[in-house]
VEXBA-468585 format. One record per residue (C-alpha): x, y negated, z negated; residue in one letter; residue number from 1. Coordinates in Angstrom, 3 decimals, m for minus. Last residue first. Layout:
<nodes>
         c1         c2         c3   type   seq
          X          Y          Z      A   NUM
...
</nodes>
This chain:
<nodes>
         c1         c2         c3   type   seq
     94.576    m85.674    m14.908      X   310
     92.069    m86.107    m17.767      X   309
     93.996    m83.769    m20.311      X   308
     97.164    m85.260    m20.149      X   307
     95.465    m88.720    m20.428      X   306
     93.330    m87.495    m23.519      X   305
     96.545    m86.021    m24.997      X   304
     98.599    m89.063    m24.102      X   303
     95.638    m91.976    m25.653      X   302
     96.191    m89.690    m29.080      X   301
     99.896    m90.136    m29.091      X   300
     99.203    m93.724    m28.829      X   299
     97.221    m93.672    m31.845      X   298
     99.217    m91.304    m33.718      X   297
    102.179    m93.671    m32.871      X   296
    100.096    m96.544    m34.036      X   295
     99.437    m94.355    m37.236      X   294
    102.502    m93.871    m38.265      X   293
    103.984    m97.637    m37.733      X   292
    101.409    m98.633    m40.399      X   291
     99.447   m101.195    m40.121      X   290
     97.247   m100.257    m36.772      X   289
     95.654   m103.282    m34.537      X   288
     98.071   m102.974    m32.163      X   287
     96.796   m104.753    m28.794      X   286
     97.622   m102.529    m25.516      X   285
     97.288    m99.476    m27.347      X   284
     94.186    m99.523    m29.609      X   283
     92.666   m101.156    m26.041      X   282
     93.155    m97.866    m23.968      X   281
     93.798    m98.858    m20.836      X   280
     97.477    m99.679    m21.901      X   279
     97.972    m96.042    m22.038      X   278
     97.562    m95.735    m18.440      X   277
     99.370    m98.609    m17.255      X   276
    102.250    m97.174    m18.678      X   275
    102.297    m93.899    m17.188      X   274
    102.205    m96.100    m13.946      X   273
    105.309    m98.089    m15.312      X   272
    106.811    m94.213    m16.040      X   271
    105.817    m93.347    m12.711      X   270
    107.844    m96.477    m10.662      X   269
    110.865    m95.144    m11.000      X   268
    110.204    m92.865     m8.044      X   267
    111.648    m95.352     m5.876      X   266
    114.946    m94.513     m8.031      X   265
    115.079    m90.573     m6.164      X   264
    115.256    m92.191     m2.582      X   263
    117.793    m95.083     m3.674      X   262
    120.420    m92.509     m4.656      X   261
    122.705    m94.110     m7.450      X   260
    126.583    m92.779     m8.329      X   259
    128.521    m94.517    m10.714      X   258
    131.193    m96.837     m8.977      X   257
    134.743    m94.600     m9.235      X   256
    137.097    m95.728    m11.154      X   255
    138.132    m99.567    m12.460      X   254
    141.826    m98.580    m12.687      X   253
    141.661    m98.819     m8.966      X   252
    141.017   m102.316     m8.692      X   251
    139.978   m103.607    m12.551      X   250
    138.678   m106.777    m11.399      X   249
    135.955   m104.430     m9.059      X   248
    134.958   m102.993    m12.634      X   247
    134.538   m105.928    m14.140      X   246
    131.773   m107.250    m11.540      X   245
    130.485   m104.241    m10.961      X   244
    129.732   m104.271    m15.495      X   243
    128.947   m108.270    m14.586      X   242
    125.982   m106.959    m11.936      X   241
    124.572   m104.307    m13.985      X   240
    124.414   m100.520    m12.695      X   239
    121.856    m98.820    m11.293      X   238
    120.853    m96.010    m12.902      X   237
    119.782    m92.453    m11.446      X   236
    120.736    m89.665    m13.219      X   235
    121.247    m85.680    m12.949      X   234
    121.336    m84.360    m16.400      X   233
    123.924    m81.806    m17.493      X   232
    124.082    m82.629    m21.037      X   231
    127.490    m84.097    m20.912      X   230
    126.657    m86.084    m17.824      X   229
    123.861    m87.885    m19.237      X   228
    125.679    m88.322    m22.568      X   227
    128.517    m89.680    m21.046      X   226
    125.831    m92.170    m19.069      X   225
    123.747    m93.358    m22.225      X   224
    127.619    m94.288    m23.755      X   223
    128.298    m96.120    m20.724      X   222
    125.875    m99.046    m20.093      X   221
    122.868    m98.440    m17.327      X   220
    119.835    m98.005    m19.607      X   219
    118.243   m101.941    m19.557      X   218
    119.291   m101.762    m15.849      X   217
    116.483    m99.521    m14.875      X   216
    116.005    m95.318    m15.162      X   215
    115.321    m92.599    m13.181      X   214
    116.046    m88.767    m14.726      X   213
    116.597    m85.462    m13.395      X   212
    115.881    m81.941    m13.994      X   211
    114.442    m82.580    m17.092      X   210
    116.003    m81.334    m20.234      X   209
    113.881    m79.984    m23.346      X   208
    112.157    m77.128    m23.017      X   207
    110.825    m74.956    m25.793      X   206
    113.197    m72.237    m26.999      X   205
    111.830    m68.338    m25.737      X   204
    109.029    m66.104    m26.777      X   203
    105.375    m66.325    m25.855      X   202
    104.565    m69.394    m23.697      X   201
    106.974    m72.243    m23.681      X   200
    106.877    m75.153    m25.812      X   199
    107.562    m78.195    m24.422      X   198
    109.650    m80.604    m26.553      X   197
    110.745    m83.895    m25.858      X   196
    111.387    m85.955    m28.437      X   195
    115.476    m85.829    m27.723      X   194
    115.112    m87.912    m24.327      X   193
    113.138    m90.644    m26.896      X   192
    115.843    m90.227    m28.977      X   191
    118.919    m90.731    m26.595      X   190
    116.919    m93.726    m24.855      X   189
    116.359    m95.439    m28.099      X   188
    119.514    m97.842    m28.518      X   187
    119.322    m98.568    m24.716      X   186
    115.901   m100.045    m24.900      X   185
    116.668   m103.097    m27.047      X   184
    114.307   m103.875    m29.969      X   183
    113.159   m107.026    m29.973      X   182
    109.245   m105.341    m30.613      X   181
    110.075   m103.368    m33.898      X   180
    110.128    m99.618    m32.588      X   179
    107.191    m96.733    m31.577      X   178
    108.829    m93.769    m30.121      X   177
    106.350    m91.792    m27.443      X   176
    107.493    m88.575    m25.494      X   175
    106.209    m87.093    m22.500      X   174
    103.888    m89.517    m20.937      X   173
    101.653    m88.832    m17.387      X   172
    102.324    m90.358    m14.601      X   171
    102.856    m87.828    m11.991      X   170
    106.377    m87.154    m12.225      X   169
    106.949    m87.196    m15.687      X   168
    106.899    m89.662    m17.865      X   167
    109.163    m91.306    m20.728      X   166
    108.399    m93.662    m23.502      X   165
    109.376    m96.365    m25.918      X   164
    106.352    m98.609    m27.119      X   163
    108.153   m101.494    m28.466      X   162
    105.824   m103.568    m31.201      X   161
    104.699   m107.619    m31.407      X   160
    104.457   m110.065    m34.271      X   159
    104.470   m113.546    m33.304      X   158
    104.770   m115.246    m29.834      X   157
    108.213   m116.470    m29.794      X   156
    109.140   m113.007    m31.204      X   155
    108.903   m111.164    m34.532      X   154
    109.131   m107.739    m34.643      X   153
    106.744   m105.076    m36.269      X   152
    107.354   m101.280    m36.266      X   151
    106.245   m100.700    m39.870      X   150
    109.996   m100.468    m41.450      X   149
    110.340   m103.964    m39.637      X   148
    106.985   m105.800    m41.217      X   147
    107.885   m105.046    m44.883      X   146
    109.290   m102.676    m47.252      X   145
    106.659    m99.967    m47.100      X   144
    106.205    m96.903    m45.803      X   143
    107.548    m93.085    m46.399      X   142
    105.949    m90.842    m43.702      X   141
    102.657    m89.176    m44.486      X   140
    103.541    m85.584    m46.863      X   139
    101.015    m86.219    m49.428      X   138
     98.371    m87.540    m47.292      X   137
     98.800    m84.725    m44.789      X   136
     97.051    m82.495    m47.170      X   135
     98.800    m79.201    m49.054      X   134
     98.911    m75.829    m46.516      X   133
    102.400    m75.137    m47.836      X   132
    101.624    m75.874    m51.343      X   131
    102.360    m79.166    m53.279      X   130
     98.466    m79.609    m53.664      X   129
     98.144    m78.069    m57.658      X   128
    100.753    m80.379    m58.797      X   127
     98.976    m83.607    m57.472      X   126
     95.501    m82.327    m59.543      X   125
     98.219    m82.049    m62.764      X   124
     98.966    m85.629    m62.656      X   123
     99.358    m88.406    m59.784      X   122
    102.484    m88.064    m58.731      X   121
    102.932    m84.758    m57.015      X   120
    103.812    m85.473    m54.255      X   119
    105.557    m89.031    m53.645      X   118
    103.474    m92.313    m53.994      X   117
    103.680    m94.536    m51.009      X   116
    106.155    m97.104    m50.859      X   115
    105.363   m100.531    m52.254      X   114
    105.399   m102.934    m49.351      X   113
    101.758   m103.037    m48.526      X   112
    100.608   m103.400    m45.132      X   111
     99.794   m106.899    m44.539      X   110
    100.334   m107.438    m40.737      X   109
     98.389   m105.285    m38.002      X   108
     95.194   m107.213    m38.778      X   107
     97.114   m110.159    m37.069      X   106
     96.844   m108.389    m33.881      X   105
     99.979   m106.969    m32.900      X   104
    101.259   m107.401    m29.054      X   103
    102.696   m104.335    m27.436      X   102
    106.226   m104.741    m25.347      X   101
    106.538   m101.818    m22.832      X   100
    109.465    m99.376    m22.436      X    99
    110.880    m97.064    m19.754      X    98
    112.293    m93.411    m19.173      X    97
    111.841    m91.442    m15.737      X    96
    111.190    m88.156    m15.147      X    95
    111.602    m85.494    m12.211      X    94
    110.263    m82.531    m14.536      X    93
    106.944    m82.758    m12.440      X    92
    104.855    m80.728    m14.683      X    91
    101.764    m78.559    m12.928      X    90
    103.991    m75.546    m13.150      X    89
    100.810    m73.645    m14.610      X    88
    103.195    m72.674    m17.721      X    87
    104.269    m76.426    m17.926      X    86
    100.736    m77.280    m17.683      X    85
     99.582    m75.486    m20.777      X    84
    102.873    m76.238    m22.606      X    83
    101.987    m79.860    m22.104      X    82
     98.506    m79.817    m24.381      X    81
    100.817    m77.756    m26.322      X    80
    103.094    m80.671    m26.883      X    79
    100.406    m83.559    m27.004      X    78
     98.516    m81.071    m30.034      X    77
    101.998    m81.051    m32.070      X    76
    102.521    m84.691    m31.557      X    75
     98.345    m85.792    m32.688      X    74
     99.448    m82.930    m35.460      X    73
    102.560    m84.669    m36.635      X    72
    101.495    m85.109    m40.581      X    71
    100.939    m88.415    m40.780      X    70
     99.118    m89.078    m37.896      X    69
     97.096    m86.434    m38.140      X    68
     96.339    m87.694    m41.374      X    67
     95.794    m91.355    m40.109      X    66
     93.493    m89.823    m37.578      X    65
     91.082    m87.661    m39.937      X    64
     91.003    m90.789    m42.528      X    63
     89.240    m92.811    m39.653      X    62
     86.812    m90.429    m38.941      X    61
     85.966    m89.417    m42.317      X    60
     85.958    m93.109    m42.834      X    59
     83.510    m94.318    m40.032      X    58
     80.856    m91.071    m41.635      X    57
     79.939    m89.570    m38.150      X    56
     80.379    m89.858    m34.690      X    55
     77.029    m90.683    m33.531      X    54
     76.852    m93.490    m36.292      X    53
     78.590    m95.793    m33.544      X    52
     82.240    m96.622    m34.755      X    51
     82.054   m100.194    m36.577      X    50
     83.660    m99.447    m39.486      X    49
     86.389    m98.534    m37.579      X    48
     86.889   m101.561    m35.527      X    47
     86.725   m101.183    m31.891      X    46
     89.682   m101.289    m30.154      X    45
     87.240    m99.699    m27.171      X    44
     89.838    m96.677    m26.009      X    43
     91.095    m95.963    m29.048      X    42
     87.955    m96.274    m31.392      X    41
     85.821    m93.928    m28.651      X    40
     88.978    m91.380    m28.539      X    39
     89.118    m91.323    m32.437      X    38
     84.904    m90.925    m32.462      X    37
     85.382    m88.080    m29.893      X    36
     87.898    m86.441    m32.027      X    35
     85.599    m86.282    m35.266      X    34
     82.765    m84.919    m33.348      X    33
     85.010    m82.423    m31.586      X    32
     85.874    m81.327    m35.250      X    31
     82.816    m81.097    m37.217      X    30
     83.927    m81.840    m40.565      X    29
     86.467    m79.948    m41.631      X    28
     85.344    m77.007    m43.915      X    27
     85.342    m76.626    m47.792      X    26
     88.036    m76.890    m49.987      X    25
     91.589    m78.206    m50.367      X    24
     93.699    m77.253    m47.363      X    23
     91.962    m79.207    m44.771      X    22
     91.389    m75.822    m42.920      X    21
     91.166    m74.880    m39.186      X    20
     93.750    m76.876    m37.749      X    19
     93.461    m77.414    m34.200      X    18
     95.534    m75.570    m31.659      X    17
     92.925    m73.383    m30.526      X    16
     90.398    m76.152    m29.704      X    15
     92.211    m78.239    m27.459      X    14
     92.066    m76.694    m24.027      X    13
     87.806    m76.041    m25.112      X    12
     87.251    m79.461    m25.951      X    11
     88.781    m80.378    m22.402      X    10
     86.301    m77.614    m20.494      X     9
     83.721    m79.100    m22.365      X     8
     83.702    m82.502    m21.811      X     7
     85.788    m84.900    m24.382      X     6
     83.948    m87.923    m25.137      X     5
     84.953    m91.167    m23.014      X     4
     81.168    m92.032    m21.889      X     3
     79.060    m90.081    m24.379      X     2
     77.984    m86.315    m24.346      X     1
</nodes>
């Protein structure tokens, strides 16, 4: 076992959820192998062709990821990594929602702009995959069409990505959206809120609201607040100076000030810990990834090992 690798007792939370077949022939390779080269390459940045030869073949490493990626299994295996500690009660459903700016590398730029080919494309041998247990490859996310369909914004200091996110209670992410980096927060805080999804053991829907939420300014306008209140969610927001500001103007047609409880906004601070976290992995805090797709699956990947480590 080398530094970073998943120990036993982590291997063994994660292997019943993994696939068992690659849906064409044969086996997967090896698949804690394959995992503990992803984990090396997203915690170093290291290139992929680069991976140590412990791992394996660089590109059945590397093509494992992008079709997990693709095909939501880096999301599915977060979830059920989160089920687990749901079902222990080891989630603090206290959460708070935040976002971090991500700077791409110039080997982030240069994906190519022609969409990918749709199923079934490429002859007879494409017709024989389009069954339910076909490859991720020909169901990845359409791409293409330049740098702000891949999650890539231009700023004063180039090319950077939004990593959208919220925590729970101790630190640890819930749900990951991946944006161009200017971006505002406010116009992904209903679907990062909607991303989360913790299955429940047995029967029964998979959770979904927390029992409160912290947030900062960047949230505090009033659409993100009816839809607080009409989905039952205790909040805590402060609200922006020049929306007090117009408010007081208004006298008593202004209403009532939104409520704020200092106590429960100290505990804002999680999601920037959560934060912290995945930017110790360096295939987080400097995007090296083309595709949108498989930055998510990267970060995605840096919340199961975090969920798992804690």
């Amino acid at each position: 076992m080398g530094r970073g690798d998943l120990s036993d007792a982590e291997w063994e939370r994660l292997r019943p959820f993994l696939p068992v077949s690659n849906g064409r022939c044969g086996r997967w390779r090896d698949h804690r192998q394959v995992i503990d080269g992803i984990l090396h390459r997203v915690r170093t940045g290291v290139q992929w062709r680069d991976l140590p030869e412990r791992f394996g073949p660089w590109k059945t490493v590397y093509e494992r990821h992008r079709l997990w990626s693709a095909d939501g299994t880096w999301e599915r295996l977060l979830q059920q990594v989160q089920a687990v500690a749901d079902a222990a009660g080891e989630i603090d459903w206290d959460i708070s929602v935040d976002s971090t700016i991500v700077r791409a590398h110039q080997h982030a730029a240069g994906a190519r702009t022609d969409p990918p080919p749709a199923p079934g494309s490429k002859g007879a041998e494409g017709m024989e995959q389009q069954d339910e247990n076909a490859v991720a490859e020909s169901r990845r996310p359409p791409g293409g069409g330049g740098a702000g369909s891949e999650g890539l914004g231009r700023s004063r200091g180039g090319f950077t990505s939004k990593l959208h996110l919220s925590a729970d209670g101790r630190c640890r992410p819930l749900s990951l959206i991946v944006t161009p980096g200017q971006r505002a927060d406010c116009t992904q805080f209903k679907p990062v809120l909607e991303k989360i999804r913790v299955p429940r053991p047995g029967l029964g829907r998979p959770r979904k609201k927390p029992d409160s939420l912290a947030a900062d300014k960047a949230y505090s306008n009033g659409p993100i607040r009816e839809y607080l209140r009409r989905r039952g969610i205790r909040h805590t927001i402060p609200e922006k100076t020049d929306s007090q500001a117009a408010r007081l103007r208004k006298g008593s047609r202004g209403g009532r000030p939104p409520g704020f409880d200092e106590d429960r906004y100290k505990k804002r601070n999680t999601v920037e810990r959560a934060i912290n976290r995945l930017k110790q992995s360096r295939a987080v805090v400097t995007r090296y990834d083309k595709r949108d797709y498989v930055f998510l699956g990267t970060a995605t990947a840096a919340a199961v090992a975090i969920w798992l480590r804690t």
